[in-house]
Backbone as numpy.savetxt, mean C-alpha at the origin, in Angstrom:
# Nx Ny Nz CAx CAy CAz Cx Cy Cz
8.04 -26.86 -13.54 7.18 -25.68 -13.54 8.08 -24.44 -13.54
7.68 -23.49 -14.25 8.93 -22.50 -14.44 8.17 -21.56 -13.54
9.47 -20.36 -12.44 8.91 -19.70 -11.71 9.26 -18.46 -12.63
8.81 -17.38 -11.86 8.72 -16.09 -12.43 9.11 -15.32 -11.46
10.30 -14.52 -10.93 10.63 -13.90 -9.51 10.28 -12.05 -10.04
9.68 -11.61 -9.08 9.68 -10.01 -9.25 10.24 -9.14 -7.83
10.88 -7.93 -8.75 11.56 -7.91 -7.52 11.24 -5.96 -7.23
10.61 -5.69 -6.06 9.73 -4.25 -6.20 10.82 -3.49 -4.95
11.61 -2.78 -5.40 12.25 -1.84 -4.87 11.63 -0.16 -4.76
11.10 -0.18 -3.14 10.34 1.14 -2.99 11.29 2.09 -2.30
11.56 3.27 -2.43 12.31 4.88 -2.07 11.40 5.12 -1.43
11.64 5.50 0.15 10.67 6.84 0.28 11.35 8.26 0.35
10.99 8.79 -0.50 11.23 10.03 -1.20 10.28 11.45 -0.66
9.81 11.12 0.28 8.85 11.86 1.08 10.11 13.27 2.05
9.46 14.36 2.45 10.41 15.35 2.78 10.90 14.31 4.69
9.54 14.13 4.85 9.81 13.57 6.80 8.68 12.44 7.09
8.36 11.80 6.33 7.16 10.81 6.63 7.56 9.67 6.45
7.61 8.95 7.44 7.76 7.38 7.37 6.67 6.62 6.77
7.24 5.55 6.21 6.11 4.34 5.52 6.15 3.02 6.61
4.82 2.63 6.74 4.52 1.23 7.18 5.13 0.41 6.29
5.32 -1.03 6.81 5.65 -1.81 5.98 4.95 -1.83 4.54
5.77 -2.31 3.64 5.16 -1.87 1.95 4.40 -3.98 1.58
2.91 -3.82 1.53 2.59 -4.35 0.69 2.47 -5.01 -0.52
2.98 -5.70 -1.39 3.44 -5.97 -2.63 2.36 -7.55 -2.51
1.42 -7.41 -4.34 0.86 -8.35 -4.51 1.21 -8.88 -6.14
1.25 -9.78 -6.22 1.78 -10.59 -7.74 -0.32 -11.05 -8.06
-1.28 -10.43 -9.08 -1.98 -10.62 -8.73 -3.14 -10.57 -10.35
-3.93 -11.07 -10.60 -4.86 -11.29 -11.51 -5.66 -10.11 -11.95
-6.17 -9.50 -12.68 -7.41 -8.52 -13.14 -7.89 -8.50 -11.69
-8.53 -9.92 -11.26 -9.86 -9.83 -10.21 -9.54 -8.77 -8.87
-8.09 -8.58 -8.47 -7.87 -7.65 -7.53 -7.97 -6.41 -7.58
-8.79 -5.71 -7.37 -8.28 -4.18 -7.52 -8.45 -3.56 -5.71
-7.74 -3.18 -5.79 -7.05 -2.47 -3.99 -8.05 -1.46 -3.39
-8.30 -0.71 -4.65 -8.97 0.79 -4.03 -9.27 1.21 -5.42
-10.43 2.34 -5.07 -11.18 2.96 -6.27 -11.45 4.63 -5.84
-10.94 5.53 -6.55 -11.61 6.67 -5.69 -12.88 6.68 -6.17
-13.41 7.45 -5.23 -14.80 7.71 -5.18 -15.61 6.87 -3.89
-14.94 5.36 -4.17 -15.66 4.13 -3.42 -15.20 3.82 -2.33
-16.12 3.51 -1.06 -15.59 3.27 -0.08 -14.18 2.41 0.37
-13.07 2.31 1.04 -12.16 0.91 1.13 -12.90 0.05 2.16
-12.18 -1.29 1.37 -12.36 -2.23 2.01 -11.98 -2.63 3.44
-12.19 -3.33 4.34 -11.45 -3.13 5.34 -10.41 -3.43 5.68
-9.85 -4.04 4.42 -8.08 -4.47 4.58 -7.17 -2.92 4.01
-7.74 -2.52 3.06 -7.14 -0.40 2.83 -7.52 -0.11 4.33
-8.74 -0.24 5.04 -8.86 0.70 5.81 -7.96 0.29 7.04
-7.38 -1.29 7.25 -6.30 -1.52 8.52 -5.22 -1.37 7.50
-4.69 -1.40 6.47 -3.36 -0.88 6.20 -3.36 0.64 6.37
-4.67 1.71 5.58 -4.16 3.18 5.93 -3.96 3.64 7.15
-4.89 3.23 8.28 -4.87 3.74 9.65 -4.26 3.07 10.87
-3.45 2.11 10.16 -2.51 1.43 10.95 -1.19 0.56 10.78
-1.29 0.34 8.78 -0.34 0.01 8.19 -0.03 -1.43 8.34
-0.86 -1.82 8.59 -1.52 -3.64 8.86 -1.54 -4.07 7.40
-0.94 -5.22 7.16 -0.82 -5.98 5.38 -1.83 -6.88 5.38
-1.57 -7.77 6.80 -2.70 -9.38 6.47 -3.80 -9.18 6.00
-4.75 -8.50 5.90 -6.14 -8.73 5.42 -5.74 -7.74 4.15
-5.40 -6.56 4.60 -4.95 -6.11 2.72 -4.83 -7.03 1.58
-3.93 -8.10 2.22 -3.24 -9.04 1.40 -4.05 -10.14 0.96
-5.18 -10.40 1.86 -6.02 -11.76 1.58 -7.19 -11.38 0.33
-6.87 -12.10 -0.40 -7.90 -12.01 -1.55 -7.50 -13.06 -2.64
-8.20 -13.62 -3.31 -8.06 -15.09 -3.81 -7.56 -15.09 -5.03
-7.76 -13.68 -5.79 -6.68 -13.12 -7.01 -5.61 -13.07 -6.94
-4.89 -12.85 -5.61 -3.79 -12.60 -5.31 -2.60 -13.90 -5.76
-1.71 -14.34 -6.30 -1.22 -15.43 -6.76 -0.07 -15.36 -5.74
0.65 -14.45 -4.84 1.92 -14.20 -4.27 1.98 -12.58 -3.63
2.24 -12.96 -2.35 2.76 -11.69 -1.55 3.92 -11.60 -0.50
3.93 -10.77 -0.53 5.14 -10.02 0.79 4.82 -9.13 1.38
5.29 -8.76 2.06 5.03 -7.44 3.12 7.22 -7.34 3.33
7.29 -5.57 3.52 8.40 -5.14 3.93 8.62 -5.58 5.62
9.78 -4.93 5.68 10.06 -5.30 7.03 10.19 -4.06 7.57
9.27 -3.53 8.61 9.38 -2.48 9.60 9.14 -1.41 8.71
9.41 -0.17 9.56 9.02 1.30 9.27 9.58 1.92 7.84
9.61 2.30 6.82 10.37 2.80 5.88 10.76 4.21 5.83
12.42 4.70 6.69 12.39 6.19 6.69 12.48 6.81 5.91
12.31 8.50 5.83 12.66 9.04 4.54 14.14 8.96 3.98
14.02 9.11 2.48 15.47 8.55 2.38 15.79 7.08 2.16
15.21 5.64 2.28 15.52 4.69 2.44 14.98 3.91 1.20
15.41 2.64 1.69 14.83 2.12 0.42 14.89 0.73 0.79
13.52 -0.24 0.38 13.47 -1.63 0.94 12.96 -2.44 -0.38
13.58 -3.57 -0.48 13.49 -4.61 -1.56 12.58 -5.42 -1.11
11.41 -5.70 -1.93 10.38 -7.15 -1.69 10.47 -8.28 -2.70
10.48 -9.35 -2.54 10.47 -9.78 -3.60 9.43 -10.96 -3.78
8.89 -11.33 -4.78 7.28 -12.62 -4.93 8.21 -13.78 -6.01
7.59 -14.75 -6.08 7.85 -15.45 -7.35 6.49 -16.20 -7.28
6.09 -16.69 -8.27 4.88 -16.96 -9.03 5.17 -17.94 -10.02
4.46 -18.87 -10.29 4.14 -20.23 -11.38 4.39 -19.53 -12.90
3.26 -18.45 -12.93 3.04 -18.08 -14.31 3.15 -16.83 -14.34
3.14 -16.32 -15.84 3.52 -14.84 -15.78 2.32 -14.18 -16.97
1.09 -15.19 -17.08 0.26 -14.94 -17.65 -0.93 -13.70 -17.46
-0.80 -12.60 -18.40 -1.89 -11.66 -17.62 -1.52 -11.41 -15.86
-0.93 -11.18 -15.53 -0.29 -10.62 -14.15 -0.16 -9.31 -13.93
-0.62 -8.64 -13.03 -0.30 -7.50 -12.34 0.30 -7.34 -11.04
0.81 -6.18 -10.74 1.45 -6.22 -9.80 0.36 -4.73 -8.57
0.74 -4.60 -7.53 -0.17 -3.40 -6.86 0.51 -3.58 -5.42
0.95 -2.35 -4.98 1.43 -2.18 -3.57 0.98 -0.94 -2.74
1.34 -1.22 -1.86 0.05 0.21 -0.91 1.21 -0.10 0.58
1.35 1.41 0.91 2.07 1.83 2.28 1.42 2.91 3.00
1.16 2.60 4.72 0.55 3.82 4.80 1.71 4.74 5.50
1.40 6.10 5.12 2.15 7.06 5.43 1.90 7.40 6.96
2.98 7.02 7.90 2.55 6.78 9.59 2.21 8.05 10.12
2.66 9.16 9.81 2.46 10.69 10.85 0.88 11.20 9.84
0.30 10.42 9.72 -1.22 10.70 9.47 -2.39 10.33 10.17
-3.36 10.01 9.84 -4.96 9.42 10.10 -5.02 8.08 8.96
-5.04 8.50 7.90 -5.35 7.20 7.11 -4.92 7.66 5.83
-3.62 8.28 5.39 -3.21 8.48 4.14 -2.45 6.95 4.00
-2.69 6.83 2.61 -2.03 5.40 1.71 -0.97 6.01 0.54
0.25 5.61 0.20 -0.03 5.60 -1.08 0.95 4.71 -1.64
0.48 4.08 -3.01 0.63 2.97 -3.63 0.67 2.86 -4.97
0.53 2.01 -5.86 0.16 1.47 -6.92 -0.59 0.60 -7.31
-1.45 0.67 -8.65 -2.20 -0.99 -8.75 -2.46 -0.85 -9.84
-2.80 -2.30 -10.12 -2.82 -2.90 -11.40 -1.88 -2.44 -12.67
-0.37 -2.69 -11.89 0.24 -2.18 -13.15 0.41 -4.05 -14.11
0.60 -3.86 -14.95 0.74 -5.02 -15.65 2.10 -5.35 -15.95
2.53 -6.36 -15.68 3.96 -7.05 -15.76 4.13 -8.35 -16.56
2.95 -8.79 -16.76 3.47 -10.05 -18.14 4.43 -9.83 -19.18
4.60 -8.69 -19.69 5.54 -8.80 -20.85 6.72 -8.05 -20.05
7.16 -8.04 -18.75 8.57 -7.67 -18.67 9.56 -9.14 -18.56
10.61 -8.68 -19.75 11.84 -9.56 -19.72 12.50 -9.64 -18.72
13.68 -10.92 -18.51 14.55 -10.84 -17.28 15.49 -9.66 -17.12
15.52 -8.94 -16.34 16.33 -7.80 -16.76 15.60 -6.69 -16.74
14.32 -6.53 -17.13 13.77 -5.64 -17.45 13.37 -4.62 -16.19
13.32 -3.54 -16.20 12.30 -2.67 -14.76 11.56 -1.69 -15.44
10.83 -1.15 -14.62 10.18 -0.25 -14.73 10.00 0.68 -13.18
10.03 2.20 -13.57 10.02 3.35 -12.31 8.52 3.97 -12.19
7.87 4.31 -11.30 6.71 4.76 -11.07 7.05 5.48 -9.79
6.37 6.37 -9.90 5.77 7.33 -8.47 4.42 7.40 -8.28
3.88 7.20 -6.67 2.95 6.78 -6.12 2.47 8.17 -5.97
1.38 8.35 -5.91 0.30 9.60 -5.38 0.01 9.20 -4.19
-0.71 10.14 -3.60 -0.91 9.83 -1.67 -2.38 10.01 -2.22
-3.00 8.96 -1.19 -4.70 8.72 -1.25 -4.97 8.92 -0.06
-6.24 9.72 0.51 -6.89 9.36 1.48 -7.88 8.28 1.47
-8.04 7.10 2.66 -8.92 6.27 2.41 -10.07 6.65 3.04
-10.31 7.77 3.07 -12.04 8.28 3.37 -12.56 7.55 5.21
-11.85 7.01 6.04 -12.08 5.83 6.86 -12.19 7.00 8.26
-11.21 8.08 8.34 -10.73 8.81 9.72 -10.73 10.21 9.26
-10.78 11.19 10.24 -10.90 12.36 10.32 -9.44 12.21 10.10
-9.39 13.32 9.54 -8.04 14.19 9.00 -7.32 15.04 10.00
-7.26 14.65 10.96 -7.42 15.64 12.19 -6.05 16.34 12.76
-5.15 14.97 12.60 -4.01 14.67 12.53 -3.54 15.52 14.49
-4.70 15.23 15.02 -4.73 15.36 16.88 -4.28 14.68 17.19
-3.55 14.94 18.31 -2.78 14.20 19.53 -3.50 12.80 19.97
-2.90 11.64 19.74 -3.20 10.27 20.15 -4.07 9.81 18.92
-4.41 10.39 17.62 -5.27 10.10 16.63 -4.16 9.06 15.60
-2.57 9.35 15.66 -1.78 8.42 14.85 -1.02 7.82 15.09
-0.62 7.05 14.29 0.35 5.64 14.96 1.53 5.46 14.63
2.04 6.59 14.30 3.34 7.39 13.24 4.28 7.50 14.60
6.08 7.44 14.74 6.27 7.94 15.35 6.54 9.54 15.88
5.65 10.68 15.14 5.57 11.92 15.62 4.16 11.95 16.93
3.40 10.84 16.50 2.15 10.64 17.80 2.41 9.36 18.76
2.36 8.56 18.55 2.64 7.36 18.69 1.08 7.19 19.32
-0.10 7.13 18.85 -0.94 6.93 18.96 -1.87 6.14 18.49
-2.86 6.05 18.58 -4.19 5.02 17.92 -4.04 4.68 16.24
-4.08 3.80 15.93 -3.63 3.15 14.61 -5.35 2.87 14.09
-5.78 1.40 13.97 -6.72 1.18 13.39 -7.74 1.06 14.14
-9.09 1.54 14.08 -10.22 1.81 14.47 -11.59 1.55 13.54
-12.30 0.38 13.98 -13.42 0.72 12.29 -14.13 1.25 12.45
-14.53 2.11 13.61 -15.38 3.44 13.34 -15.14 4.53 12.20
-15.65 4.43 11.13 -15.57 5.33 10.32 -15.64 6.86 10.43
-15.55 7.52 10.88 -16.09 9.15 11.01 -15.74 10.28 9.96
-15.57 9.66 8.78 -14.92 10.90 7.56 -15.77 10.31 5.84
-14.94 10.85 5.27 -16.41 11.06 4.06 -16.67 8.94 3.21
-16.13 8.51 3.98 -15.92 7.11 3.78 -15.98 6.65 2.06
-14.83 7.53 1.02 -14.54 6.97 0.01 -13.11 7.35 -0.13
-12.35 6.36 -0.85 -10.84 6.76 -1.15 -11.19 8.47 -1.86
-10.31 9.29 -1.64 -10.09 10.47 -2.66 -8.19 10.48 -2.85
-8.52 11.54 -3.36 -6.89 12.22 -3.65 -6.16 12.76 -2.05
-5.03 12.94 -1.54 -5.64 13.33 -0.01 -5.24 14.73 -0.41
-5.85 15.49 0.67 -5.93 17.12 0.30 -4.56 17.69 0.85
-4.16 17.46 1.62 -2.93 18.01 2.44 -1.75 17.02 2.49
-1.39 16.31 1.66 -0.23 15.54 1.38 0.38 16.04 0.05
């Protein structure tokens, strides 16, 4: 059976914001992560507001995952890597939440990787999403970043409960 290894090298390139561990899925059409407009699911909503992968990660499209290891500072840079059976129709999609927030994400998805050769890469830059899940409040004991060291994930919703663009990132 021939494998297929991918290998997702993330920068955070941010001025002072640390990243949660980085998410990385090797994964089918059937996954899609997040939609603006539409509410997240509750695996976006424990990765944005607390930077939690396991349920992010569970979904039956998914063919192969990883999760980073620990906090990602600015400045740094962490290697994930998947391997997979086939390289048929495959996408790839990763999501980090940005810790000195409420519930900013930001990521990639559904980029398509079947036709990259051995050797081959490709560079992308992530946009910052709000996942609509938490007040924006960015108050004392509201984050789980080390500038608060406070409350992470909560499923009380209290904010406009759909992914958008985030306004202040």
């Amino acid at each position: 059976i021939p494998e297929f290894s991918y290998r997702l090298t993330v920068k955070n390139l941010t001025n002072n914001q640390p990243m949660s561990p980085v998410a990385f899925a090797i994964h089918r059409d059937g996954f899609n992560p997040w939609q603006v407009g539409v509410p997240a699911s509750n695996g976006l909503e424990q990765l944005a507001e607390g930077g939690a992968t396991d349920e992010f990660l569970n979904n039956t499209n998914i063919m192969a995952s990883s999760s980073g290891d620990g906090i990602l500072m600015p400045g740094m840079s962490q290697v994930i890597e998947v391997t997979v059976n086939s390289n048929n129709n495959i996408m790839f999609s990763s999501a980090t939440m940005l810790v000195n927030t409420n519930d900013a994400f930001t990521g990639l998805k559904q980029q398509l990787i079947s036709d990259l050769m051995p050797g081959d890469s490709m560079t992308f830059i992530g946009r910052v999403y709000d996942a609509g899940t938490e007040s924006n409040s960015e108050a004392q004991n509201t984050m789980p970043g080390p500038a608060d060291m406070g409350e992470g994930y909560n499923e009380t919703r209290d904010d406009v409960d759909f992914v958008a663009m985030h306004p202040g990132v």
